[in-house]
N, C-alpha and C positions, 0 to 999 in steps of 0.2 A: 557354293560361295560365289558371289559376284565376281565378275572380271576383273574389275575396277578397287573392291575390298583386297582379292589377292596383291592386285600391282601394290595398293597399299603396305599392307604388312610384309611387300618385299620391298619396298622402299624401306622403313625401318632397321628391317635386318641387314639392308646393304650399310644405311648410316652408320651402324654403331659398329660395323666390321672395319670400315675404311679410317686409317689414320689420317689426321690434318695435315701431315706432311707426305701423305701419298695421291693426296687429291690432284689428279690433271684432267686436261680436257678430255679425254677420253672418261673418265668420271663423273665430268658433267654431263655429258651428252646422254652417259647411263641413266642421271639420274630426271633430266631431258625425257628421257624413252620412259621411264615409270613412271613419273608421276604426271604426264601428261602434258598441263598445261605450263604456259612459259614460266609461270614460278613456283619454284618449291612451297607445297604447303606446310607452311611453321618454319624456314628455311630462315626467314630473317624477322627479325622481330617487328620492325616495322617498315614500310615500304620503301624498294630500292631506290632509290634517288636518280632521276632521269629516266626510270626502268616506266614506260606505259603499259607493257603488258605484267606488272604486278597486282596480283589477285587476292596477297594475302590478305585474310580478315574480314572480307565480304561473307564468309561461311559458304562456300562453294560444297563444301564435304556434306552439308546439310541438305541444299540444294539439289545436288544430285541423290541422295537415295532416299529412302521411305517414308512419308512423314506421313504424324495420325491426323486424320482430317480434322478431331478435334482441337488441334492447333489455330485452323482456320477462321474460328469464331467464340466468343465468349459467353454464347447463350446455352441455359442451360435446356437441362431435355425436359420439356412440358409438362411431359408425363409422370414428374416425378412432383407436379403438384397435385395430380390423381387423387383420387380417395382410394388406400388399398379395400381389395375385396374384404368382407363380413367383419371391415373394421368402423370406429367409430370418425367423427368430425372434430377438429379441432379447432382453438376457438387464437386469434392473433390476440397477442401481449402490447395492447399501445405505447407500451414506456414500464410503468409501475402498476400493471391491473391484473397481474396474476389471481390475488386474490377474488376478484369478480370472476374471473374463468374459471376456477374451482367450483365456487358455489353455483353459476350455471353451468358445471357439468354434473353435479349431482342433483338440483332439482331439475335438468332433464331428465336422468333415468329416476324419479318418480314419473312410475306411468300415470298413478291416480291423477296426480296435480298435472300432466301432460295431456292428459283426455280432456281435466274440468278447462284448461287456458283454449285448448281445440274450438271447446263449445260456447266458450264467450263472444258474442258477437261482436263485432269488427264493422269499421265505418269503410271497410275496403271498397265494400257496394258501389260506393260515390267513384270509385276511381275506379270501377269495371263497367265497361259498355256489354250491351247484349251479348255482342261474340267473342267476349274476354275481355282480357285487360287491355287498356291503352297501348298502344305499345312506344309512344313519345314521349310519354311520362315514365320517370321513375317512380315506384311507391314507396313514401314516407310513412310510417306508422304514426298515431297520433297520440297514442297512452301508452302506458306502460305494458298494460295487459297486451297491445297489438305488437311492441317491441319484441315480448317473449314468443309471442306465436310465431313471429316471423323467424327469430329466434330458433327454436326449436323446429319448426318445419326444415330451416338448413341443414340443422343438426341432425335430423332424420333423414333425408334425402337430397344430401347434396352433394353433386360429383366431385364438388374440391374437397385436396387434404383438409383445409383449415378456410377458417369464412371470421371476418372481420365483426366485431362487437361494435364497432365505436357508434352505432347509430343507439343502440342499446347504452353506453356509459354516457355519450351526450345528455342525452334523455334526462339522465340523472341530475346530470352538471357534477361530475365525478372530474379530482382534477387528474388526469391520466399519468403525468411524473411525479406522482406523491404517494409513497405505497402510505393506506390504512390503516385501522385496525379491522381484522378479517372478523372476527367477531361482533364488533357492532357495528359492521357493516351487514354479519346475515339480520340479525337483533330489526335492526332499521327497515330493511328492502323486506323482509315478512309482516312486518307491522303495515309499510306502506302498500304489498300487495292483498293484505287483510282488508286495508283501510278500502281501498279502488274495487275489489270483488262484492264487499257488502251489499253494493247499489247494484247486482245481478237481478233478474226477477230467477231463474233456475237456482234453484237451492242446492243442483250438484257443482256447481258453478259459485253460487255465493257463498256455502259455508266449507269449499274444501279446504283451507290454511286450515280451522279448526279440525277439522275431521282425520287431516293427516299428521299435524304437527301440535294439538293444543292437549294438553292433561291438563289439573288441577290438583294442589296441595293446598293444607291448610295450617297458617301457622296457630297453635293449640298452646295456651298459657293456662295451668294451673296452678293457683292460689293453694300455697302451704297448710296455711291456716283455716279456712273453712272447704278445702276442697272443690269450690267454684270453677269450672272450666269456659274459658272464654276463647274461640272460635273465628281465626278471618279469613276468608273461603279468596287463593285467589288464584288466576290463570298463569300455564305458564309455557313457553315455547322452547325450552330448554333447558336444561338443569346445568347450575354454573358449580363447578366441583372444584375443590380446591386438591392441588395435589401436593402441596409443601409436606416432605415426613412421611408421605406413603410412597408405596412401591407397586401396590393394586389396583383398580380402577373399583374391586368391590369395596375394598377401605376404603374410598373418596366417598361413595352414596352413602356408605355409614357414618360419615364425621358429618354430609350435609343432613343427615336425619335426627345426626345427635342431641340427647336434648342437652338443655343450657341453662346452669343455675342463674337467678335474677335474685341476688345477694346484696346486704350494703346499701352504695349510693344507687346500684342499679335496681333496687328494689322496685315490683310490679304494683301500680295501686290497683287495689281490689274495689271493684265498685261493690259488694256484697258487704265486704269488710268495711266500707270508706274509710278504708288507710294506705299507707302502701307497706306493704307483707315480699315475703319470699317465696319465689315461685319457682318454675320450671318452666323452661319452652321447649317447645320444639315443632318441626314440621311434619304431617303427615302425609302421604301422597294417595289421593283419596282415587285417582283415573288418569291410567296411563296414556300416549296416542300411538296412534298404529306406526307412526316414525318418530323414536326416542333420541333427541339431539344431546350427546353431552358435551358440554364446552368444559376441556379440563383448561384451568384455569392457568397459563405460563408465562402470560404477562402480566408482572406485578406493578404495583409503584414501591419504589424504595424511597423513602424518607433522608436515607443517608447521605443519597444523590440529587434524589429532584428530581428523579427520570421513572420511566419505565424498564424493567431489566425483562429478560426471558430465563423461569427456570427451564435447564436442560436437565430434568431429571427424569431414568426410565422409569415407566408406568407402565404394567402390563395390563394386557386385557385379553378376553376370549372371544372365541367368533361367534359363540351360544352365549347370553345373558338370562337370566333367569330370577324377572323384575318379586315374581309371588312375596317371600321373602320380607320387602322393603314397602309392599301396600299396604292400605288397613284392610280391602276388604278381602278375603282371601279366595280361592276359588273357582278363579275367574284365567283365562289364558293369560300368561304376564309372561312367555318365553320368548325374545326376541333373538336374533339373526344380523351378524354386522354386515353392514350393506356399502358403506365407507369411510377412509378414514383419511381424514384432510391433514396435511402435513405441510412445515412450516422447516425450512432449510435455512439454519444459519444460526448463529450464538449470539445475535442482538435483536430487542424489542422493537428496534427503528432500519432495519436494513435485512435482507436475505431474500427468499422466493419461495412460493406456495405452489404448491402441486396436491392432487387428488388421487386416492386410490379408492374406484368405484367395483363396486362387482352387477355386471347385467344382470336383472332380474330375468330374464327371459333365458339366455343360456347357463347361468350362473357360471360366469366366466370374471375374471379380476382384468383389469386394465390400469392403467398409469396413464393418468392425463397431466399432460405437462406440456400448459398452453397449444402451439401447435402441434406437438408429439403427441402421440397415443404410440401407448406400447400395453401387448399384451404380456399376460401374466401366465408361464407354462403351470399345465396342467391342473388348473383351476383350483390358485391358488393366490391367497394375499402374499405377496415377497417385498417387503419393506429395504430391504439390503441395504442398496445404496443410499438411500434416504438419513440413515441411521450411520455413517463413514463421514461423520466433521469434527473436526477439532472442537476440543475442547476451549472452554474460556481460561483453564488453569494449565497448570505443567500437571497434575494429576488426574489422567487418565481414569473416569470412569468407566469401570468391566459391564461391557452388556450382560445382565440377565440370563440364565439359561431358561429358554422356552419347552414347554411340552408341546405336544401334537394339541392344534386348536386354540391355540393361545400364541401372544403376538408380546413384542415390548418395546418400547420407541419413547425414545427423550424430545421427539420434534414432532407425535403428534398434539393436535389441538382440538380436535372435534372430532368424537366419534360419533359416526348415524345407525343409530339400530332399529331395522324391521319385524313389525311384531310374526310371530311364526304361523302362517294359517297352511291348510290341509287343500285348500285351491290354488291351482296355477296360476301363474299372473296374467294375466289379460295380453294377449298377444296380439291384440289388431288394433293397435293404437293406429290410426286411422287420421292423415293429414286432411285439412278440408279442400276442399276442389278451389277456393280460390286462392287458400295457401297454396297449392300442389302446381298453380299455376304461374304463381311469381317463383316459385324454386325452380318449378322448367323453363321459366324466360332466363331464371340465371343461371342454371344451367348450359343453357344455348348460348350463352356470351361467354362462359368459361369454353366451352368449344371453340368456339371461332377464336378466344385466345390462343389457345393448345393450336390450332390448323394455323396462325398467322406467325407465332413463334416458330413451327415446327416450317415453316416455309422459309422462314428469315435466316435459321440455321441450315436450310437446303443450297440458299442464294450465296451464303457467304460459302459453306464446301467448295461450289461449283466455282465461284471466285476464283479461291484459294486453289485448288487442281489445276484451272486454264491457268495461272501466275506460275503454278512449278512447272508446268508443261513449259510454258514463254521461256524461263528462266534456262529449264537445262537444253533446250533447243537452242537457247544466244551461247549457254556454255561449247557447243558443237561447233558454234559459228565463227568464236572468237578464234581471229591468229592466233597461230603459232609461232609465227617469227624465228626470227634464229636463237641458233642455238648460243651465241654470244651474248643474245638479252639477257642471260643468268649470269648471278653476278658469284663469280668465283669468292670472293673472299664471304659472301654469307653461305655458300658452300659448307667451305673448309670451317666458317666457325660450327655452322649448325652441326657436321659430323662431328667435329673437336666434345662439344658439348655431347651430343646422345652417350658418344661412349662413356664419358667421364660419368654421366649419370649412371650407365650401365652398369660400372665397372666401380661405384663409391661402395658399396659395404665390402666389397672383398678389399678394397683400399683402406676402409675404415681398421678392419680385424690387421693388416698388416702392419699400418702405422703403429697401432697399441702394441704389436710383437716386438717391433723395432724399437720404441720407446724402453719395451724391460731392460734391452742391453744396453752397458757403460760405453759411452762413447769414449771412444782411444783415441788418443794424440791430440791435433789440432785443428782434426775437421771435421767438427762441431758445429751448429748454427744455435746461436739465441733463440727461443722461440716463448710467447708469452703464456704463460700456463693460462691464463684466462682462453684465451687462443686456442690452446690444445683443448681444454674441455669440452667447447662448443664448435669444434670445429667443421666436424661432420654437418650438424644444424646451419650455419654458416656456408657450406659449399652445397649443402640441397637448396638451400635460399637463393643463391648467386644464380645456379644453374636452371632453377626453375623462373628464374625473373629473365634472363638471358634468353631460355627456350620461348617465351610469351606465345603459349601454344595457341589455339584456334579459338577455345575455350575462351579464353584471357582477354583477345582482341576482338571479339567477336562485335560489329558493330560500330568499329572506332576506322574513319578511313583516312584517306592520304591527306594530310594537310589539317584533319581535326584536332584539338586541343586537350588538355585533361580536366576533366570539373576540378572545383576547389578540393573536395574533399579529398581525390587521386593528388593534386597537387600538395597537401600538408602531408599525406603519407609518406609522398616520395621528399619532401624535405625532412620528416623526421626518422626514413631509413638514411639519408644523405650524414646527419647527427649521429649516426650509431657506429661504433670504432669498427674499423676492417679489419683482416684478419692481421692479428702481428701490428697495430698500432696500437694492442693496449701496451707496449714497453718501447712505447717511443717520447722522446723528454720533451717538454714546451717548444724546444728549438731544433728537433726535427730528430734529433740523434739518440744512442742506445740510452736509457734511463740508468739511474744510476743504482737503482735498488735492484741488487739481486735475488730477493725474495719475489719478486713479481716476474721471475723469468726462470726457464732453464736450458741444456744444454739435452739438442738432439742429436742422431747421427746424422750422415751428410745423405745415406740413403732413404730417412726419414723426412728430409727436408725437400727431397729430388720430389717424391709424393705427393707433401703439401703445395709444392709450388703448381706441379699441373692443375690443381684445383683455382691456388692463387697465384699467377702471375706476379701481378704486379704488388704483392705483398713488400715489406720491407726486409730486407736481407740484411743480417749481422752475423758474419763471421765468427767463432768463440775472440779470435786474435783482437776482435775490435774493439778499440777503444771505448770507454764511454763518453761521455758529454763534456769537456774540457769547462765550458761554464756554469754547469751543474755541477761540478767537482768543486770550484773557485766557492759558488752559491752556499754550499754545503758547507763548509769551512769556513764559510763566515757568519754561517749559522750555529755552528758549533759554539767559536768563538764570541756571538751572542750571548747562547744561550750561558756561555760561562759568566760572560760578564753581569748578566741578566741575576743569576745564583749570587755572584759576588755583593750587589748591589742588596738585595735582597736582604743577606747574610745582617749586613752592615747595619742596615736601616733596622731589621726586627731587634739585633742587639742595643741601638741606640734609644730605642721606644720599644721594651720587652711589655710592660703595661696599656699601652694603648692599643697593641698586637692583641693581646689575649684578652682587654677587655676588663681588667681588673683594677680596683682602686681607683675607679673614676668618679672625678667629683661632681657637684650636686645642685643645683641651685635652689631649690626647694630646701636643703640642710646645708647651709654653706659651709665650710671646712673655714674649722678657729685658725687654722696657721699659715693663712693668704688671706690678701684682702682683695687681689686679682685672678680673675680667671680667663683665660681668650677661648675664643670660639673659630672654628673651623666648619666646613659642613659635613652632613653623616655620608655625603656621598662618594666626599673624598677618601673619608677614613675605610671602608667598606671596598671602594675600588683599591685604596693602597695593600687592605691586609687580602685582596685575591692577586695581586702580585707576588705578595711575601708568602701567602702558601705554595703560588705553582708559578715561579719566576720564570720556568720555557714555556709555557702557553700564554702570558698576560705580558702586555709592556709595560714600562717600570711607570710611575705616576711621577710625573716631574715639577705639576703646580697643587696647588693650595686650594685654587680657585675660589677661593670665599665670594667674587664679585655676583654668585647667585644669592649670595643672601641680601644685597641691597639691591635697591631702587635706580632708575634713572638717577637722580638727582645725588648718589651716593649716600643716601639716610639709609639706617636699617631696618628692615622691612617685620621684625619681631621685636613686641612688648617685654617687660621681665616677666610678665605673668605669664604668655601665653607660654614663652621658651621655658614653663616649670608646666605645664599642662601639654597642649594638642598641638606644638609647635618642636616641642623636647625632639620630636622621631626624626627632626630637621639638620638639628645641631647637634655636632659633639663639642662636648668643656675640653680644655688644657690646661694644664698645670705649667705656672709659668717655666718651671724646670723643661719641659718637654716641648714649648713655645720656642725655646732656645735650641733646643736641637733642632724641632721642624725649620726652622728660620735657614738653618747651617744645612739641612738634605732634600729642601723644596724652594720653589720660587714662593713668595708670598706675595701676591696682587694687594692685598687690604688687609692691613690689623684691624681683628674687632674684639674688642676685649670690654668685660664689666666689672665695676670698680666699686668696692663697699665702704662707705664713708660713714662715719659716725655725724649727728646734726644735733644743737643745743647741748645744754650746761645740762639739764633736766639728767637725774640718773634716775632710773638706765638712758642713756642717749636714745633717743631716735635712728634708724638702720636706714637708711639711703642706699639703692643701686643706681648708677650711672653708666651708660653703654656708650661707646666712642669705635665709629660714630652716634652719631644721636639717631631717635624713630624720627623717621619720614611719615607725620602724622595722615596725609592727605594716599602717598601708595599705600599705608597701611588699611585705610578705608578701602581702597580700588580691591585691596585684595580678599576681604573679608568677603566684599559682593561677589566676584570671581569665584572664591570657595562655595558661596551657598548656588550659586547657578551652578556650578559643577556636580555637588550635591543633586542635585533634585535633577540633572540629565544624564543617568545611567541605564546600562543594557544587563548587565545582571550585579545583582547585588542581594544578600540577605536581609530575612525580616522575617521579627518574630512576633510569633500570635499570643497571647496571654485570654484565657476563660478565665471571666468573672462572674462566679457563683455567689450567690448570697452576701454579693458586693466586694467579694475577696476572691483575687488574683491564681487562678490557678493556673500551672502550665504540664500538662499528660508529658511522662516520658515517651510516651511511643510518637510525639507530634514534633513532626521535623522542622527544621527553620524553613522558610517559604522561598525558593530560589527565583526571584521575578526579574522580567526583562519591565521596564515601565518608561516611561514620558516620553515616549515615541508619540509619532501622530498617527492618525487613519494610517495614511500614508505610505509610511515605512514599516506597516506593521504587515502590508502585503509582501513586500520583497522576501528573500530570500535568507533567509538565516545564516550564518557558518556553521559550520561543523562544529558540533558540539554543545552553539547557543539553542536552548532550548525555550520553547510558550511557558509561562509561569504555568503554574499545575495549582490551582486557586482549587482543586478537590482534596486537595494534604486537608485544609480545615475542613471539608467534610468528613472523611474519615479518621479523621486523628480524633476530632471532637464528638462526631456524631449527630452533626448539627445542618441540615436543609439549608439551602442558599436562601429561601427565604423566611425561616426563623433565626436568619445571621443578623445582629447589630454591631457593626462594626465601629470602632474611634478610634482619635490617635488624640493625647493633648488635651482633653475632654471636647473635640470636638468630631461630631460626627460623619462618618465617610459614606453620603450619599448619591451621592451623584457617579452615577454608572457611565457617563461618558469621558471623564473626566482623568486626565493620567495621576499615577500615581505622585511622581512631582511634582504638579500642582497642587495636590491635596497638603501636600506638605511632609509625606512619606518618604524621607531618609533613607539609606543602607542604616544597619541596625536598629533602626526604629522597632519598636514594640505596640502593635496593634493592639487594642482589647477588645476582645468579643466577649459580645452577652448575647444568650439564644432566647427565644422565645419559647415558651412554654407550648407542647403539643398539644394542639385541641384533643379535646376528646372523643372517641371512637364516634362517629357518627351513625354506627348502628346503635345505641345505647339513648339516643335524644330522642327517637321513635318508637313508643314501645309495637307498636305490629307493623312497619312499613319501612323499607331500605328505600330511596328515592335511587333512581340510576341514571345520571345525567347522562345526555348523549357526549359523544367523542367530537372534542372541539375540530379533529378535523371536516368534517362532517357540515359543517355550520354551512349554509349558503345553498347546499345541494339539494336536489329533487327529495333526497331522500326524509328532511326533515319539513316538506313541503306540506305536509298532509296536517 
């Protein structure tokens, strides 16, 4: 053990021995002698005031012993961007291009297609001089075919982990933060490298896309009626397999081979028959290729939505395929070999990450490419594991598959590539050409001088960092010692006070709680606050460790520095949080008056707590409580009585306007008055939550009716509308009851309606009169006020109505539509509260069944088109009732062709190299 560690952990042990009240100078001088320099390390929390030779918080304990040179610098070790030995190259993720690193990590390890891209010739010639390449010039590839070679030469022989695409996705004009679709991105990039190889003159070179990747099917329709078979022969680059409802990868090649009645409206015309008859189709697969691409098909369109979904359903498959079986002609080798299977991580069509499991042809060894990682695969083997560990899209958990030996099952793959099975080895000398081999070793030689320049930069900052600790603990050596008075006695005595206490809290903790079992006798007792006793223990490690502000804590913060904000809101909101024994202290400083929130400890229990807390509040059992709390309490009583009393009185004097009963009508006037007065609902509702809980509510002492009129004192409701959308406003009184309220409330305004008979004519005419009279001009102001209120809300219901065959229907399972609407751009970025939720405008997809754009939407017979437009401006109401009418679904668009499916390319795609050709 060091000299210096020892003195250490005997400083400690001296600390916590020594009591606060035994500390003298002869103590300090000990603690002088150990620890060294003029101040105690952690001795005070922050530095002694006048004291220069204070050191605390600098990290001297650092300084002086061992530190790992890796401290010294931030760079990492070169060599950990190496290529490991007998592994493969990995390819950098620009952003969103996983999927492109996929695809060229498996059409690298096709050797075939690796030798024929070798042997196309290259315009490199121009940019190499007699004795190599330029060496000023960088080289830029100039097609596609020179991209992949250069490509692929890295990928074969280059000393980095991992080597940069992006000259290859430029090329493209691939937008690199957009992930694709990985399927019609291979679809495209083989079409486009079919299209650039044609123009070869070597035929091993021009027709290998075909040679490795093309077979041919034919789709085959026969005519019911005179048996006519009609034939259309077409190429294909991989077979698209649907896997909705199976579980096998051999069930998928059997539903695409299936054949297909041509019944009904989809009846076949027979040219032999010239009519259109019932047929049969189907496909037959006339020649397989020596690399079998199956695209299981996981990205749908759903109609329901308008999107693309991903099925996550397992699909199994084997490592042996065994095409005989599924061909016409029989006979012929059709045993293929899976070679890899590209996998798709994630449970949506538009987000997650694509990785490769390839197997070398050459050692038949399995690897995991995932982007810059390569990982190999123990004992030569496909291990999907991890791949197949994501959540589900539902709460129901579907059970993986049990596999046999040879067989595989996976809900995220999407392409599997199968190798036809031949009795020759694979060509092992895939052979770089000398002018590729020569731009790999110029960069090769630049990643060196990387590795040598890094690996220097991290030598210079070490050696730095060593002469810096060397300087530091040589000034440590150097600095006075001064005297021994520089120590400041009372941060002594506290910092001993505290170690012990910390020492010495759980045997204090178990004592206190033994002390608590027994009845305190007589009357030396102290109040103590049960909230207080429970946390107490927490509460005295918190003081004691904010107190000690060890080395740790201060590390970095010197004499005279400040606390950032966020240190400054903390220490205001522990300043906010009650100390020990004031949760039972009253607004005005003294014992509270509830004694449910306190109890009674012994005086040896309190002797305890105080070493923790000093300066806690002390209450004797004998002491008084709060003399003004006591007065406070007692006139709250005495409220609360009189609060009951009043209550009592008033529900007895209006027992009907209490409960609601027998209240009259304006819409059915009551034959036996011909007055009614009005009061508002707000009063009444506020009065009857007094008269049920008269100690929580204060008594209601006005009328207030002056919110039902206007500035000008006119009344601000019609007779109609107060028998309509106004009534929730007002409450009637019966003159009877008019008279009481008069007698138990202030009344600001009579407003009362009066039914008078008019003309001789029998029956008379029926007249209402309201006093005061409408305020014709506020009652306009108000009506516009209401409809602008109306049409500016943040959530409000609205209901959707389907109109089928011009008649109104509404699905029980289709919920009202909860929308935020007539917000602007704006406000619609900001921040939501809690709980306010985005309208969810896909309820009418799934409630109805109906695509966003087979929706027609109206409100009023007029139509809601305009998609930028808020909903209160359209004129959409809270309760308002939408009608939707869908549009009818086109029909199948394989059915419009009878021999050709068209297959548009993927709109993302539009713009790029890829659809350049």
């Amino acid at each position: 053990m060091a000299p210096r560690l020892q003195l250490e952990k005997a400083a400690w042990r001296w600390a916590e021995t020594v009591r606060p009240e035994e500390v003298s100078q002869e103590h300090i001088e000990t603690a002088y002698r150990i620890w060294l320099e003029p101040c105690i390390r952690g001795v005070c929390r922050r530095n002694c005031k006048g004291n220069p030779n204070c050191l605390v918080g600098i990290g001297e304990h650092i300084w002086l012993g061992e530190i790992d040179e890796n401290s010294f610098h931030n760079i990492d070790d070169p060599n950990c961007e190496r290529r490991k030995k007998n592994s493969f190259v990995g390819l950098t993720n620009l952003g969103a291009t996983c999927y492109v690193n996929t695809f060229l990590q498996v059409w690298f390890l096709n050797l075939e297609l690796r030798q024929a891209l070798y042997l196309c010739p290259s315009t490199c010639s121009d940019y190499m001089l007699g004795d190599g390449i330029q060496e000023e010039k960088d080289y830029e590839p100039q097609t596609i075919c020179e991209h992949l070679q250069y490509l692929f030469a890295l990928l074969q022989n280059s000393n980095r982990r991992y080597i940069d695409p992006s000259g290859f996705v430029k090329a493209l004009g691939l937008d690199t933060g957009q992930q694709q679709d990985a399927q019609e991105f291979s679809k495209l990039f083989m079409s486009l490298l079919e299209d650039t190889l044609s123009k070869q003159k070597n035929p091993d070179v021009r027709n290998i896309v075909q040679q490795q990747f093309c077979g041919e099917y034919a789709y085959v329709t026969v005519c019911n009626q005179c048996g006519r078979e009609s034939k259309l022969l077409s190429k294909f680059y991989e077979l698209e397999l649907n896997i909705q409802g199976h579980k096998q990868l051999t069930d998928c090649i059997s539903e695409f081979l299936k054949e297909e009645k041509l019944e009904g409206d989809n009846r076949y015309f027979c040219e032999n028959c010239q009519s259109k008859q019932n047929a049969t189709r189907k496909i037959r697969l006339l020649s397989l290729p020596c690399t079998l691409n199956l695209q299981l098909m996981r990205f749908v369109f759903d109609r329901q939505t308008g999107h693309k979904k991903k099925l996550n359903t397992y699909i199994g498959f084997s490592e042996i395929l065994d095409m005989e079986p599924y061909v016409e002609h029989k006979g012929g080798s059709y045993v293929y070999e899976l070679s890899a299977v590209l996998i798709h991580r994630g449970v949506s069509a538009y987000s997650g990450h694509y990785i490769a499991h390839v197997k070398d042809p050459q050692s038949g060894e399995w690897y995991k490419f995932n982007d810059e990682d390569i990982e190999k695969m123990e004992g030569k083997k496909l291990q999907l594991g991890i791949e197949e560990d994501l959540a589900e899209p539902s709460k129901s958990q579907t059970r993986k598959p049990k596999c046999g030996k040879g067989t595989h099952c996976s809900r995220n793959a999407y392409m599997l590539v199968y190798r036809l099975q031949t009795q020759e080895k694979p060509n092992t000398t895939v052979q770089v050409p000398a002018f590729l081999q020569e731009l790999v070793d110029r960069d090769n030689s630049k990643f060196e001088e990387w590795c040598i320049e890094m690996a220097e930069m991290r030598k210079q900052s070490v050696d730095k960092g060593k002469a810096k600790h060397e300087e530091v603990k040589e000034l440590y050596q150097r600095l006075p010692a001064g005297a021994v008075k520089a120590l400041c006695k009372e941060c002594v005595v506290e910092r001993c006070r505290i170690l012990r206490l910390k020492n010495q809290l759980n045997e204090d903790y178990k004592t206190v709680n033994n002390l608590l079992k027994a009845a305190v006798k007589g009357s030396d007792g102290f109040w103590v606050g049960k909230s207080s006793l429970r946390s107490w223990r927490q509460l005295a490690l918190e003081q004691l460790d904010e107190q000690d502000g060890d080395a740790e804590q201060s590390n970095g913060k010197m004499n005279g520095s400040t606390l950032n904000k966020d240190e400054s809101k903390e220490e205001r909101k522990e300043e906010e949080e009650l100390n020990f024994n004031e949760d039972i202290l009253c607004p005005h400083g003294e014992l509270c008056i509830s004694e449910n929130e306190r109890r009674l400890v012994s005086k040896e229990a309190w002797s305890k707590l105080q070493q923790y807390f000093p300066k806690a509040p002390e209450f004797p059992s004998y002491k008084e409580c709060c003399s003004q709390c006591k007065i406070l309490e007692r006139e709250g009583e005495e409220n609360e009585a009189l609060h009951k009393m009043i209550a009592n009185e008033q529900k007895t004097s209006l027992p009907n306007l209490f409960q609601d009963k027998n209240r009259p009508c304006l819409s059915n006037w009551p034959e036996d008055t011909d007055v009614l007065y009005i009061v508002s609902q707000f009063f009444v509702e506020e009065w009857r939550k007094f008269v049920r809980k008269p100690t929580r509510c204060s008594p209601v002492s006005s009328v207030g009716n002056s919110a039902l009129l206007c500035p000008h004192g006119g009344l601000m409701f019609t007779f109609a509308s107060m028998t309509k959308e106004d009534s929730k406003l007002i409450a009637l009184i019966w003159p009877s009851e008019w008279q009481m309220i008069q007698k138990l409330f202030v009344v600001d305004h009579v407003i009362k309606i009066t039914r008078i008979e008019v003309g001789d004519v029998n029956p008379s005419e029926t007249q209402y009169i309201s006093e005061p009279k409408l305020c014709p001009e506020c009652r306009e102001g108000l009506l516009c006020q209401q409809q602008r209120d109306l049409r500016e809300y943040t959530q409000a219901t609205i209901y959707v109505h389907k109109v089928v065959d011009n008649k109104k229907v509404m699905k029980d399972s289709a919920p009202e539509l909860n929308v935020s609407s007539s917000e602007t751009e704006e406000d619609k970025e900001e921040a939501k509260p809690d709980g306010e939720k985005d309208p969810d405008f896909n309820q009418i997809m799934h409630a109805f069944s109906v695509a966003p754009f087979d929706q027609n939407l109206s409100i009023d017979g007029k139509i809601l088109s305009d998609d930028c437009a808020t909903l209160g401006t359209l004129g959409v109401i809270p309760e308002s009732v939408i009608l939707l009418k869908a549009d009818e679904p086109i029909a199948d668009y394989a059915a419009m062709d009878d021999v050709m499916q068209v297959c548009m390319p993927e709109e993302g795609f539009k713009g790029t190299g890829l659809l350049g050709h």
